[in-house]
C-alpha positions as CSV (number, residue, x, y, z in Angstrom):
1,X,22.4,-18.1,-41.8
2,X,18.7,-18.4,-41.5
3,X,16.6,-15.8,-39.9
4,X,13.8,-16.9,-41.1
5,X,12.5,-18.4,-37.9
6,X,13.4,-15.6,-35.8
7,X,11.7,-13.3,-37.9
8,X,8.3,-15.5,-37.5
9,X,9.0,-15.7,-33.7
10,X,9.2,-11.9,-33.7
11,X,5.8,-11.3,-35.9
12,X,3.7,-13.7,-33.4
13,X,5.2,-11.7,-30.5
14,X,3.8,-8.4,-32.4
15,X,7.9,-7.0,-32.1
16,X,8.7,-7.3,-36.0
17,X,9.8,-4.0,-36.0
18,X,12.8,-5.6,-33.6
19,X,14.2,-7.9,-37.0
20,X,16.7,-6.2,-38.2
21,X,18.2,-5.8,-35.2
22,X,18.1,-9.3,-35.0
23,X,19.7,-9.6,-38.1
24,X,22.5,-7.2,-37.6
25,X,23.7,-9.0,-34.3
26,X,23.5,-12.2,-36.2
27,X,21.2,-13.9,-34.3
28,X,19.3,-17.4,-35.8
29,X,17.5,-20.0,-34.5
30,X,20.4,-21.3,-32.9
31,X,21.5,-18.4,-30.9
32,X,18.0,-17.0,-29.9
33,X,17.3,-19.4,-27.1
34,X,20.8,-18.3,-25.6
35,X,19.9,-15.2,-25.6
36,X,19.9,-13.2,-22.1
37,X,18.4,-9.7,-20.7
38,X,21.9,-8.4,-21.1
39,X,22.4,-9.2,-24.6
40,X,18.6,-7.8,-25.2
41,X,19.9,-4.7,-24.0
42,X,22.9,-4.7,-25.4
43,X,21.4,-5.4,-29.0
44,X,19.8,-2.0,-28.1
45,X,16.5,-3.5,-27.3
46,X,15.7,-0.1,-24.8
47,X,11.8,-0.8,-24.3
48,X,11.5,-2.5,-21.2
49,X,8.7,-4.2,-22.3
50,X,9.6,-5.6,-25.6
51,X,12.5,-6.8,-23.8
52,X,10.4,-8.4,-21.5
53,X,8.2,-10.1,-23.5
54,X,11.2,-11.3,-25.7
55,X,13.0,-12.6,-22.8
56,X,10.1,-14.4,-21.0
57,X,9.0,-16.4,-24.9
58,X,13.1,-16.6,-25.2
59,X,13.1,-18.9,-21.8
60,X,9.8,-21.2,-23.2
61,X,11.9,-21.7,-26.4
62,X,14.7,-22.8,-23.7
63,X,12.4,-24.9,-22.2
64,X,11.1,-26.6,-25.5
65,X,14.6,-26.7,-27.1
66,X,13.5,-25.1,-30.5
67,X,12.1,-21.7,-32.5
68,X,8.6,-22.0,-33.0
């Protein structure tokens, strides 16, 4: 799996500290725009805001089909 890409889309949201996280739940640039607020949370993203910000750049990846 590649996690390359989400790792770059965490840096430019300033939440790199949030990629191995990522990493243990398996998540890659396939998965991350299917993410929800519930699976945030269930990842054990607590901080309201980080899991804000995640989810609201998580929906413009939606919206633009691809991991930027």
């Amino acid at each position: 799996m590649v996690y390359g890409g989400v790792k770059t889309w965490l840096d430019g949201l300033g939440l790199s500290r949030y990629a191995p996280v990522f990493e243990i739940h398996e998540v890659d640039d396939e998965v991350l725009p299917l993410l929800t607020l519930e699976d945030l949370k269930d990842m054990g993203i607590g901080a309201i805001e980080s899991r804000r910000k995640m989810y609201a750049a998580i929906q413009k990846l939606q919206r633009s089909d691809g991991v930027s």
